[in-house]
TORLOFI-626766 format. One line per field, with one value per residue (C-alpha): residue in one letter; chain; x, y, z. Coordinates in steps of 0.5 Angstrom, whole numbers, padded with zeros to 4 digits, always signed. Example, Ala and Ser with C-alpha at 12.3 -4.5 7.8 and 13.67 -1.06 7.14 Angstrom:
residu: (A | S)
chaine: (A | A)
east: (+0025 | +0027)
north: (-0009 | -0002)
up: (+0016 | +0014)
This chain:
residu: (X | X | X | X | X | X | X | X | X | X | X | X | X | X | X | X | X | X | X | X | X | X | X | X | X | X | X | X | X | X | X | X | X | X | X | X | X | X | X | X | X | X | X | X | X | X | X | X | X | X | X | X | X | X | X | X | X | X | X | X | X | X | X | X | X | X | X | X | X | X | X | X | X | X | X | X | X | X | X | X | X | X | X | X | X | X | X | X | X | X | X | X | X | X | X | X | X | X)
chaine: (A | A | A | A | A | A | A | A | A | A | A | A | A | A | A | A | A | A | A | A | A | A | A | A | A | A | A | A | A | A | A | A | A | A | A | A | A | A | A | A | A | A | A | A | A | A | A | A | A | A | A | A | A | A | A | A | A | A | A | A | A | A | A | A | A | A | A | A | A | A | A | A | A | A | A | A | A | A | A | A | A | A | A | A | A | A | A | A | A | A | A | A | A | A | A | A | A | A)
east: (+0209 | +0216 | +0221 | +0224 | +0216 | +0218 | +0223 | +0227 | +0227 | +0234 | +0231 | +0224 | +0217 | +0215 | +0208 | +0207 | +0210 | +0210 | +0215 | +0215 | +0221 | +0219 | +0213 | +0211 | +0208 | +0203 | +0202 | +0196 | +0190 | +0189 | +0183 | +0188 | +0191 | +0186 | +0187 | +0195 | +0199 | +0203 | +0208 | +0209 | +0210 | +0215 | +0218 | +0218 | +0215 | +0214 | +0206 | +0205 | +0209 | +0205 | +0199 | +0200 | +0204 | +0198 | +0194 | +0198 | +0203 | +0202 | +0203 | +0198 | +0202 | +0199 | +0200 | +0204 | +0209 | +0210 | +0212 | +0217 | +0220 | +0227 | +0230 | +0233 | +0226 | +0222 | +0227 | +0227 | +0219 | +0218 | +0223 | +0219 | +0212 | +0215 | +0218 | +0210 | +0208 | +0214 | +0211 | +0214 | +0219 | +0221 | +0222 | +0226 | +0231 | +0231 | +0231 | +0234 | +0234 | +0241)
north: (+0230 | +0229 | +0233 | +0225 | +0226 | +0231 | +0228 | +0233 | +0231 | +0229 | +0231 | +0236 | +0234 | +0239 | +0241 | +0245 | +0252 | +0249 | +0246 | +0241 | +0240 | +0237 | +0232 | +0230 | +0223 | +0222 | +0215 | +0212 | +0210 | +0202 | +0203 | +0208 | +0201 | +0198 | +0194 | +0194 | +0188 | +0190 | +0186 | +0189 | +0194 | +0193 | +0191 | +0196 | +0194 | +0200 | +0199 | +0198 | +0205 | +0208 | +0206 | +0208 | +0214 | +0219 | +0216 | +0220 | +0225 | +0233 | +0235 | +0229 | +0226 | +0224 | +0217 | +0221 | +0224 | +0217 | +0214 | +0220 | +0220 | +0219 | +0212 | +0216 | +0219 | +0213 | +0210 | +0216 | +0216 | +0209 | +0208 | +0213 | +0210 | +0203 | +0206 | +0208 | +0200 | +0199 | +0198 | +0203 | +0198 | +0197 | +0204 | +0206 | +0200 | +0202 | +0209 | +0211 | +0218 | +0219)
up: (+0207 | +0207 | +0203 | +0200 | +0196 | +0192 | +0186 | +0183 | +0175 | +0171 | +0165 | +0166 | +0163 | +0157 | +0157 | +0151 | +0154 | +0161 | +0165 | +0170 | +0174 | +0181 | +0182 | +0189 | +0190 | +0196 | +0200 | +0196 | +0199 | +0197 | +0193 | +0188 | +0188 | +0185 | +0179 | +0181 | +0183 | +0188 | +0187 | +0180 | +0184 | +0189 | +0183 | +0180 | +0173 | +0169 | +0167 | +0174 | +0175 | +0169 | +0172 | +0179 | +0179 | +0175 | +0182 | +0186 | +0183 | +0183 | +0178 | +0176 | +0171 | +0164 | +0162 | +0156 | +0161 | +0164 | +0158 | +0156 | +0162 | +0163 | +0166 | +0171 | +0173 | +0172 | +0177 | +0182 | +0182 | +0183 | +0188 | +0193 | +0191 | +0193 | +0200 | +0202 | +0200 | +0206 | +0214 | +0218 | +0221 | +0215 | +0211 | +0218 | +0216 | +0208 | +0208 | +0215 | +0217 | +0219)
């Protein structure tokens, strides 16, 4: 896991009294895939994304939490989710470590 995985939120997610400001992607297994068009995906469409990102975040995100997300955050998290979909030749071109 790699410091880019962990999006710090625009806009914090409010819970009742709790506060998410951070949440963490990790790379889905293909089976959390399940159900999924990769392509929406890749394309960032935002049902694919509210369906895909309560699969791989911590905190786990709520469907809830997805719908009121700010645009801004919504694109961040969906940004890092479509890089782990990339190969490695792939992502070393598209997010270069230098």
């Amino acid at each position: 896991m790699t410091d880019k995985n962990i999006i710090t939120l625009d806009t914090p997610i409010k819970r009742g009294t709790q506060e998410i400001t951070e949440v963490t992607l990790r790379k889905p297994k293909s089976g959390e895939l399940r159900g999924l068009s990769l392509s929406d995906v890749l394309q960032m469409d935002v049902a694919a994304l509210s369906k895909m990102l309560p699969r791989i975040s911590s905190p786990t995100l709520t469907d809830n939490d997805v719908a009121n997300l700010d645009p801004a955050d919504l694109l961040q998290l969906g940004a890092v989710a479509v890089g782990f979909l990339l190969p490695k030749a792939a992502q070393a071109e598209a997010f270069p470590t230098e």
